[in-house]
N, C-alpha and C positions, 0 to 999 in steps of 0.2 A: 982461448978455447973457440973452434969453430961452431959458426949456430947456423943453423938448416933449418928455415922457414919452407913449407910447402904449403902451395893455396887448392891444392885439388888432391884429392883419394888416391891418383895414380900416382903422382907427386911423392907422396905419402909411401906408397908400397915401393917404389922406386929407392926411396931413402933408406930405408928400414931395412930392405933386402942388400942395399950395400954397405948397411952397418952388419948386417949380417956376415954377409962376404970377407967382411974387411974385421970379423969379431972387435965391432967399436962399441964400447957402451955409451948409453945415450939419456943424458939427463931430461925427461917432459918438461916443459915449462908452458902456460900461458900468458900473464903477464907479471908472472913471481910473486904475486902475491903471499905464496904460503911457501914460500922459498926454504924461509928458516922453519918447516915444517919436517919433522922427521931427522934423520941422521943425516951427516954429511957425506956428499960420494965424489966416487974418485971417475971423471966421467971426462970423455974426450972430445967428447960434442954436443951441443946442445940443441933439443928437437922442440923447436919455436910454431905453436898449435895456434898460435893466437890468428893466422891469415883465416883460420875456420871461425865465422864473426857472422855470417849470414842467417836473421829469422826464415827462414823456408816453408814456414806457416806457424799462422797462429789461428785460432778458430776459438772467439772465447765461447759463442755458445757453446761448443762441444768442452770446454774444459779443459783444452788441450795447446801445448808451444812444442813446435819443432825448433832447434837454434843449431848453431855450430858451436861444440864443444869450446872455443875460444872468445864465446859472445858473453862480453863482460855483464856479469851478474846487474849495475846498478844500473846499466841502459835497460835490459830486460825486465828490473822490476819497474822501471818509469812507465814499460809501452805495457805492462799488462797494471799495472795500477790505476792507465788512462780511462781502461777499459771496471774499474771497480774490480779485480782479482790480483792476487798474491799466490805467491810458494807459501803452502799453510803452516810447513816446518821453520818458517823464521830462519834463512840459512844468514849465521853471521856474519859480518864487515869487522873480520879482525886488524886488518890495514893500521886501525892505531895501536893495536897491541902490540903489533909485531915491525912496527915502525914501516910501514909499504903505503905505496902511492896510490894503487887502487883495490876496491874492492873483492875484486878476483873474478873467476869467470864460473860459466856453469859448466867445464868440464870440469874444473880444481874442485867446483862445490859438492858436483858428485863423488868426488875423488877421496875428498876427506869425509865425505857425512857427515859434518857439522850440522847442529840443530841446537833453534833455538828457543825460547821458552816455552812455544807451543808444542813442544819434543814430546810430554807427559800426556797432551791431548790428542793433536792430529798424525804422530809418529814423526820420521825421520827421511832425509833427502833418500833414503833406497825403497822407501815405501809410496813415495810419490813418482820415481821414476819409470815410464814405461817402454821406453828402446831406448839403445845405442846402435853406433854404425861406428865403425873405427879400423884401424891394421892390430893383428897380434905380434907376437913377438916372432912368431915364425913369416911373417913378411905377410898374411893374408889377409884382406879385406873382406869385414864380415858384416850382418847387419843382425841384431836379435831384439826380440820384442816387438812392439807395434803402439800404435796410437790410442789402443784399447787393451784395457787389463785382460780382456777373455783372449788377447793374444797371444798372449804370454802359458806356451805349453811347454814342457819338459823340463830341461835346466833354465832356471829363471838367470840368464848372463847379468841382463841388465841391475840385477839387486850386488851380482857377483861384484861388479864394478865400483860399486861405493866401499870406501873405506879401502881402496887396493891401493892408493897412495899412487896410482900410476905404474904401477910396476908389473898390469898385467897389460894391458893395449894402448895405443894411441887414438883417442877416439875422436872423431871428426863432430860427431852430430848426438846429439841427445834429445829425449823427447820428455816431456814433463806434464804432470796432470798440475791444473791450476785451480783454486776457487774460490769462491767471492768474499771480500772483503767485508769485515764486520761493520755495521752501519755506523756504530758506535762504541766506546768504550767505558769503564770506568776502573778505577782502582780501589779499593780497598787498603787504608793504612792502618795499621797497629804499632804504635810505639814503646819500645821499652820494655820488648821480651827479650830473655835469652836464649842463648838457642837452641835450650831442649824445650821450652817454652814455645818457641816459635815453630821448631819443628813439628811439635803436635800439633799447635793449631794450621795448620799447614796441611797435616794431614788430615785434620778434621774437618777443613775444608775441601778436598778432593774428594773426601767420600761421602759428603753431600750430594744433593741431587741440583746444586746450584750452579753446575756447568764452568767452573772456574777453568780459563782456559791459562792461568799463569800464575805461579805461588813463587815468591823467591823472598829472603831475606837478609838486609844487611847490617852486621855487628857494628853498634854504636863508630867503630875506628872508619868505617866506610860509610857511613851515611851522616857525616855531620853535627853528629855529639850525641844523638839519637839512635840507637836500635829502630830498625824499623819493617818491617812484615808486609808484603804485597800479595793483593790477592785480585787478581785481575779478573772482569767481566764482560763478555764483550755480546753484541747482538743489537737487536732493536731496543730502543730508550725504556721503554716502555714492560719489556723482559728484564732489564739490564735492574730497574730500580724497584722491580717484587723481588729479583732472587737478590739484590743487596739487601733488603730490608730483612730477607728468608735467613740471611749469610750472618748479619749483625745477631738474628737473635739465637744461632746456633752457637755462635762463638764468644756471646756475653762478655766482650772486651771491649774497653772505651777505640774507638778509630773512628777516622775520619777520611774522607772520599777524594782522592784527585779527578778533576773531569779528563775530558775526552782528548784534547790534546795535549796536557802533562803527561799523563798516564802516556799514551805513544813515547814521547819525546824516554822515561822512564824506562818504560820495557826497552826500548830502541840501546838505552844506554847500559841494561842487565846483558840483551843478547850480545852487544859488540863489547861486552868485560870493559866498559869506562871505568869501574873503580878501581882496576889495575894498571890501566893503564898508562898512569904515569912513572910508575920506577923502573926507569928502563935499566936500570942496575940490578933488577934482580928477576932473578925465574920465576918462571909463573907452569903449576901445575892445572891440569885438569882431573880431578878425580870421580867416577864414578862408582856410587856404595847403594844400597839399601837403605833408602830414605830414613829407618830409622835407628839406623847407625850413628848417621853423618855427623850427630855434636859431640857423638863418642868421640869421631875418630879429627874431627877439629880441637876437641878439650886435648887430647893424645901430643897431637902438633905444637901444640903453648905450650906445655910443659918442656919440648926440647929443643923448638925454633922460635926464632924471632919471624911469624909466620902471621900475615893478614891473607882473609878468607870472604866470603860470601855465600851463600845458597842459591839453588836454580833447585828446578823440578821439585820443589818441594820438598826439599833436602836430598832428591840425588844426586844433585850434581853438585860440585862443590869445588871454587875457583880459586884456587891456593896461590899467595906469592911469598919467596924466601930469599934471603938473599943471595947471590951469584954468587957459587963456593967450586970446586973442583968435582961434586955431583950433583951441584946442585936437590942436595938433604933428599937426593934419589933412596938412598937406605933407611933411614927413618920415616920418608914419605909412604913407603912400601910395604914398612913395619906397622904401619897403625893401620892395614886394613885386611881385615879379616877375611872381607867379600869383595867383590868389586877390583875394578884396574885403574891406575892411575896414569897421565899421560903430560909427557912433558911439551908444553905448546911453546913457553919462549924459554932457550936458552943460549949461550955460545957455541959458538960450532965445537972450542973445545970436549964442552961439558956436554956437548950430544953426539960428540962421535968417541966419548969412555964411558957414559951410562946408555942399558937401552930408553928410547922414546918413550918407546910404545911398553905394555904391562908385558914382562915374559909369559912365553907361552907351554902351557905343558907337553909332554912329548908328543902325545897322540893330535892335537890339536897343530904343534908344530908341523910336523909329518904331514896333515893334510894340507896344510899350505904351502907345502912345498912342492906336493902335485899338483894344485891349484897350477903355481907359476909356470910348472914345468910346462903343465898343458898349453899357456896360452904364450909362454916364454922361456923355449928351454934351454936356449942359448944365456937368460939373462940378462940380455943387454939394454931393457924396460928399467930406469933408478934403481940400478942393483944395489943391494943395503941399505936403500931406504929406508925403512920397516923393522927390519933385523938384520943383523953382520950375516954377510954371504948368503943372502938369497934376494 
């Protein structure tokens, strides 16, 4: 397959207009990390983003990174971590789930809206984005948003762009809001609920006034012989050990505290899915439900797969793995949820190019994002079928 690196915007519109010309479709790639993301396509060239690598400002008083959409995520959070700030959304380093070599970059990060524990607190990678600059699919270079939220007037593009899996532009450049890192942490352990047990207290921890910026919990099969319930604190020391002492007496359950860098090293291994991590024989679901679903629709899964699980969000989100089958228990998975989409993160290209990925979508919702594409790729030639067969 031929692969087309361009290092400049004109570069860029140059390619894209003779993939145009030449009706070539054109696989995005930065450094593949989320490669096996999405369906498999049938593409004649590959459009290599990663030469766009260049910080172009950073300004931590103002809260703000400009980067090239190809500037790998784990350099960018070294040079703003130097500075004491973070991406508040936690964007994951799937690299070991998904067996890939590195981290990925912040146009794939924007591209999947991955988020990660802090998803329930500070939102997700399209609520922190404030520009792109990129080509569409019709060969134009554009630039939308600004370095400030009050810049962002009419169609908000840049929010557009998360979760489009690449299939609406090629974007060169991204800008991102940053902000400061918690001086400290702690966690909160409970051991030995189950997980409508845990779910509640989980919830009855968020809707405290205790600022929990992280609740997840893992079934005895993943935590080491122990169930166990995390409830995470972050702030000053001194904040951190009134609202745990506030937190212990709302929740009247024996637990016990990880300090400040267990606790990291922990959530670090919840956001990048370590307890799944290692069966690389079998698929691994993403599901997202109404937190007080999730042990419904986890009890649902035991009775008809050989299925291990965990919680995030405090039971919305819920990391399903089963074993590699020819849909990967896509029909039963889809079957136990009432509310919510389910999303397949690892499987074979077979088993992701006969089930869909991604949750189907209903008509009227379909339809709109078909105009979406058209507008910004009417030709297609942006990972056609990425997302869904034939668009």
């Amino acid at each position: 397959m031929t692969s087309l690196r361009p290092e400049t915007e004109t570069d860029l519109v140059d390619v894209v207009q003779n993939a145009l010309a030449e009706k070539t479709p054109l696989e995005l790639i930065g450094t593949g990390t989320k490669k096996r993301l999405g369906r498999p396509m049938q593409t004649a060239a590959t459009l290599d983003l990663s030469g766009f690598d260049t910080v172009s400002l950073y300004e931590p008083e103002e809260l703000v990174i400009t980067a090239g959409a190809g500037a790998r995520l784990a350099e960018i959070r070294e040079l703003v971590s130097a500075k004491g700030q973070e991406f508040a959304f936690e964007p994951p380093d799937l690299s070991r789930l998904l067996g890939s070599e590195h981290s990925g970059t912040l146009g794939g990060m924007l591209a999947c809206n991955l988020s990660g524990p802090r998803r329930l607190k500070a939102g997700a990678a399209r609520d922190h984005i404030l520009g792109v600059a990129g080509v569409s699919g019709r060969g134009e270079a554009f630039k939308a948003g600004g370095r400030v939220v009050k810049n962002v007037t009419g169609y908000d593009v840049p929010k557009l762009m998360a979760g489009s899996f690449g299939t609406l532009a090629a974007l060169t450049t991204v800008t991102f809001k940053v902000l400061p890192k918690a001086e400290s942490e702690e966690t909160l352990v409970i051991e030995g609920l189950g997980d409508d047990e845990a779910v509640a207290a989980m919830s009855l921890a968020m809707q405290s006034s205790c600022e929990v910026s992280g609740a997840a919990h893992l079934p005895s099969g993943l935590a080491g012989g122990t169930a166990k319930t995390l409830l995470r604190l972050e702030g000053v020391p001194p904040s951190i050990a009134y609202r745990r002492d506030k937190l212990i007496g709302i929740l009247g359950k024996a637990q016990h505290v990880i300090g400040s860098e267990d606790s990291r090293a922990q959530w670090i291994a919840i956001r990048d899915v370590h307890p799944l991590a290692d069966g690389r024989d079998r698929s691994v679901w993403r599901l997202s439900v109404p937190p007080a679903e999730g042990a419904r629709v986890t009890a649902r899964l035991a009775l008809e797969l050989d299925a291990r699980w965990f919680y995030d969000w405090a039971g919305g989100l819920i990391w399903v793995d089963v074993p590699a089958g020819a849909d990967a228990a896509a029909s039963a998975i889809r079957a136990s949820l009432h509310e919510g989409h389910a999303t397949l993160i690892r499987g074979s290209e077979a088993v992701r190019a006969a089930v869909p990925v991604l949750q189907p979508q209903g008509p009227a919702l379909a339809a709109l994002g078909r105009r979406v594409k058209a507008a910004f790729d009417p030709m297609g030639i942006f990972n056609p079928g990425r997302m869904q067969e034939g668009v």
